[in-house]
C-alpha positions in Angstrom: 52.8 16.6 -28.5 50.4 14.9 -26.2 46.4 15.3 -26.8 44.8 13.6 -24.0 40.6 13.2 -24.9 38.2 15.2 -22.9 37.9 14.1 -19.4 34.4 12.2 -18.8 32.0 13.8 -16.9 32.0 12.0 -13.1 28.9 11.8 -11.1 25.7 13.3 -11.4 23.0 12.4 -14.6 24.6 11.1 -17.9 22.5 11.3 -20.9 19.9 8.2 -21.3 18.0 7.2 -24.0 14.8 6.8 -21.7 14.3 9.9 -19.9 11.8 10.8 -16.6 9.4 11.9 -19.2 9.3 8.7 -20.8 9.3 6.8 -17.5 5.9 8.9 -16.1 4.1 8.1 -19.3 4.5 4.7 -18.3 3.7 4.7 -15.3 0.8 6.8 -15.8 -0.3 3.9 -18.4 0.0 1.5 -16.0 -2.3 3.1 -13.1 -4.6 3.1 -16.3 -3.9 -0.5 -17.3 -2.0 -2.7 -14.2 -2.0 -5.7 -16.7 0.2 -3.8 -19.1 2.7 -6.1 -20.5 6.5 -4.6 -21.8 5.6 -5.2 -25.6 2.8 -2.8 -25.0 4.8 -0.1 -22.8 7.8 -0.6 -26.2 4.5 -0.1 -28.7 3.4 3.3 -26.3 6.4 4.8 -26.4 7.4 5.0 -30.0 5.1 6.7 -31.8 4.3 9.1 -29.1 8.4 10.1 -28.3 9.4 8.6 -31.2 11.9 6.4 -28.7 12.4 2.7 -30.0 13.8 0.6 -26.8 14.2 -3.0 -25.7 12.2 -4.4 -23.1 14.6 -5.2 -20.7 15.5 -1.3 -20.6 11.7 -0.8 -20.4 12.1 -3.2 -17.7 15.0 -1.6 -15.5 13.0 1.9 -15.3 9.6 0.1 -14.0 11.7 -1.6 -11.8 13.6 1.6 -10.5 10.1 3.2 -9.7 9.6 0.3 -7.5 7.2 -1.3 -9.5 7.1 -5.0 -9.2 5.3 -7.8 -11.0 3.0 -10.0 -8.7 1.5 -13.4 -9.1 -2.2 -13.3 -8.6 -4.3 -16.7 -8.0 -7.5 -18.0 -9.9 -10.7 -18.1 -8.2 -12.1 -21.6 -7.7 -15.6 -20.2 -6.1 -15.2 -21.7 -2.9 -17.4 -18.6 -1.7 -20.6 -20.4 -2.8 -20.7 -23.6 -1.9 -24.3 -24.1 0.3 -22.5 -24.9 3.4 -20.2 -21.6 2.9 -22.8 -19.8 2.2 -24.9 -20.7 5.5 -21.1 -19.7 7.1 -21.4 -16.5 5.5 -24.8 -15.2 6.5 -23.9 -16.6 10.3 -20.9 -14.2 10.4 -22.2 -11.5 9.3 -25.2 -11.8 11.9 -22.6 -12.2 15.0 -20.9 -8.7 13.1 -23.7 -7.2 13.4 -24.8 -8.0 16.6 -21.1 -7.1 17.9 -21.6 -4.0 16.2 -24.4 -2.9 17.8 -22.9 -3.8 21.0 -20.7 -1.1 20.2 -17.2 -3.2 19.6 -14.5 -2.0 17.6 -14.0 -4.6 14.3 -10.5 -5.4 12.5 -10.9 -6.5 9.2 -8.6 -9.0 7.8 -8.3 -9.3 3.9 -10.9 -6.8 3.7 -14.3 -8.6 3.5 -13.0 -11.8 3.8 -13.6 -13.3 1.0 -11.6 -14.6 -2.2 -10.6 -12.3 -5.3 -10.8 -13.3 -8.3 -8.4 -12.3 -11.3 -8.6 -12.4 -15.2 -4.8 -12.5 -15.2 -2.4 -14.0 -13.3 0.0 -11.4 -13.3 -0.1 -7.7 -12.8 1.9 -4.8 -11.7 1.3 -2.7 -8.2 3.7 -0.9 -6.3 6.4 -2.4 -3.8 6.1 -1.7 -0.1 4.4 -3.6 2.8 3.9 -1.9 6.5 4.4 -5.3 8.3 4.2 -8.8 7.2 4.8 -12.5 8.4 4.9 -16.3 7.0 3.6 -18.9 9.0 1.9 -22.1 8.6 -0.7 -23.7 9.5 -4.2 -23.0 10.5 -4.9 -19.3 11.1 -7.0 -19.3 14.1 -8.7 -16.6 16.6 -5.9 -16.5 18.5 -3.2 -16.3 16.1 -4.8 -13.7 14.4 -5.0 -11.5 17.7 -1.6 -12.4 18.1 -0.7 -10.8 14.8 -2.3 -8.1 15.1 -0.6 -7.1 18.2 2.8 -7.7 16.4 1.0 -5.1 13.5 0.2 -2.4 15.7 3.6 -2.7 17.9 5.6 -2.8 14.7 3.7 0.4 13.2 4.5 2.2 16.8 8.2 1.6 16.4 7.8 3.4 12.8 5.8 5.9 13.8 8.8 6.8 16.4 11.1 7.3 13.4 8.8 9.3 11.5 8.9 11.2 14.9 12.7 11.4 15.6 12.8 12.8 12.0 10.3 15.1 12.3 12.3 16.5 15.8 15.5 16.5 13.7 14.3 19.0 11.0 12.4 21.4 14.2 15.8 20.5 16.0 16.8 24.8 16.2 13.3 25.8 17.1 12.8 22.9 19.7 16.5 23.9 21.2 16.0 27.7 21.3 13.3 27.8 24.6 11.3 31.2 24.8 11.4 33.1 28.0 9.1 32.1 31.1 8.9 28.6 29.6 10.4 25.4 30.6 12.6 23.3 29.0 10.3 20.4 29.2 7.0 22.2 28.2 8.4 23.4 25.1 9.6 20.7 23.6 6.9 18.2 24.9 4.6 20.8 23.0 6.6 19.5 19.9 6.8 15.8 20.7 2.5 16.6 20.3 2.8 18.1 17.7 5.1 15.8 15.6 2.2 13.3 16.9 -0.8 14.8 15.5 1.0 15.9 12.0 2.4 12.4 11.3 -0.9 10.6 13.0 -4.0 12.5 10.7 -1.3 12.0 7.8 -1.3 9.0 7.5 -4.7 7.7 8.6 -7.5 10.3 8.0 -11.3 10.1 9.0 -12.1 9.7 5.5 -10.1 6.5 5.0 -11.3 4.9 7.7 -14.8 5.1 6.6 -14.2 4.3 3.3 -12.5 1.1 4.7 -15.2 0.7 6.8 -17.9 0.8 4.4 -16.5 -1.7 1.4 -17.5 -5.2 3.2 -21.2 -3.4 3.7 -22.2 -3.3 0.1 -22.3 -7.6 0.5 -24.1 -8.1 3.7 -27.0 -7.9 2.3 -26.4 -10.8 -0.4 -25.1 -12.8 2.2 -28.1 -12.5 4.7 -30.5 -13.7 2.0 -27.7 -16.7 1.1 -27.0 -15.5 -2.4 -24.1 -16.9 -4.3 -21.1 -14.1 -4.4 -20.5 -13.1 -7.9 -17.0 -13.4 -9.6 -15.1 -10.4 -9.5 -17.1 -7.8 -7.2 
């Protein structure tokens, strides 16, 4: 007589010693503490699950969340030498001034300045809209340049978004009501595939949030303070 074991299960979830439970903890932790290190994620788990793993496994979840470890650089203060400091307050006269001509301003690296870090590590999440590697000198013209690669770039992905928006309408859009044309009805859903994706993704409030970080140092730099570390 032949006893053949129990077939194994195939596809779908098999059992895991770290479950999704586990894995938001940690991450929660981390948006707490980005400089969280894998002992300490090993030490957090145990007595609250009562789950002893390695940190290679602790490791391979992170990593499967799309969390990533990135090198940050030290801060050498560059920001206060006099001469830079003379730079500073001159720029952010001709910003005002352009302001109040009533320009529209791109801000590149934020307030254009250096960050400093206490660590030289850290965790943040994967995922870049558009990015480049050059060398060389990154001048007026380059940066223009750039930015109209950015924007062109973020077009062509806001066309997906758009196409896969259309897919999921892709009855309604098909199925035109009476005493309507064919091209009214479904350029009313090519607008509004627009305006959903559009205030989704960049809202009023953003944009002046944004807007309002690099104010909180002009005045520092009009008097031709030094910059303190970390701010």
């Amino acid at each position: 007589m032949w006893d053949s074991s129990p077939r194994k299960q195939r596809g779908g979830k098999l059992n895991a010693k770290v479950t999704d439970a586990h894995v938001a903890y940690l991450l929660d932790r981390i948006d707490e503490n980005c400089y969280l290190a894998l002992d300490e994620m090993v030490d957090a788990l145990e007595p609250r699950f009562e789950v002893t793993v390695s940190r290679q496994t602790i490791k391979h979840h992170i990593d499967g969340r799309m969390y990533t470890i990135k090198k940050t650089h030290c801060d050498s203060n560059y920001r206060n030498l006099p001469e830079n400091r003379i730079l500073c307050r001159d720029f952010i006269v001709d910003l005002l001034a352009y302001k109040s001509e009533g320009k529209q301003i791109f801000y590149v690296d934020e307030t254009n300045f250096d960050l400093w870090c206490s660590r030289s590590r850290d965790r943040s999440l994967k995922g870049l809209a558009y990015s480049e590697r050059n060398f060389g000198s990154f001048t007026s013209e380059n940066c223009n340049k750039f930015f109209r690669r950015l924007l062109t770039h973020i077009a062509r992905t806001t066309r997906h978004d758009n196409v896969r928006f259309l897919a999921r309408h892709r009855k309604a859009i098909l199925q035109v009501p009476p005493h309507r044309t064919i091209k009214a009805h479904r350029e009313e859903y090519l607008k509004l595939a627009a305006d959903l994706l559009v205030y989704k993704a960049i809202t009023p409030y953003l944009c002046y949030k944004y807007s309002l970080h690099p104010v909180k140092f002009h005045a520092r730099r009009i008097q031709v303070k030094d910059m303190p570390v970390g701010e």
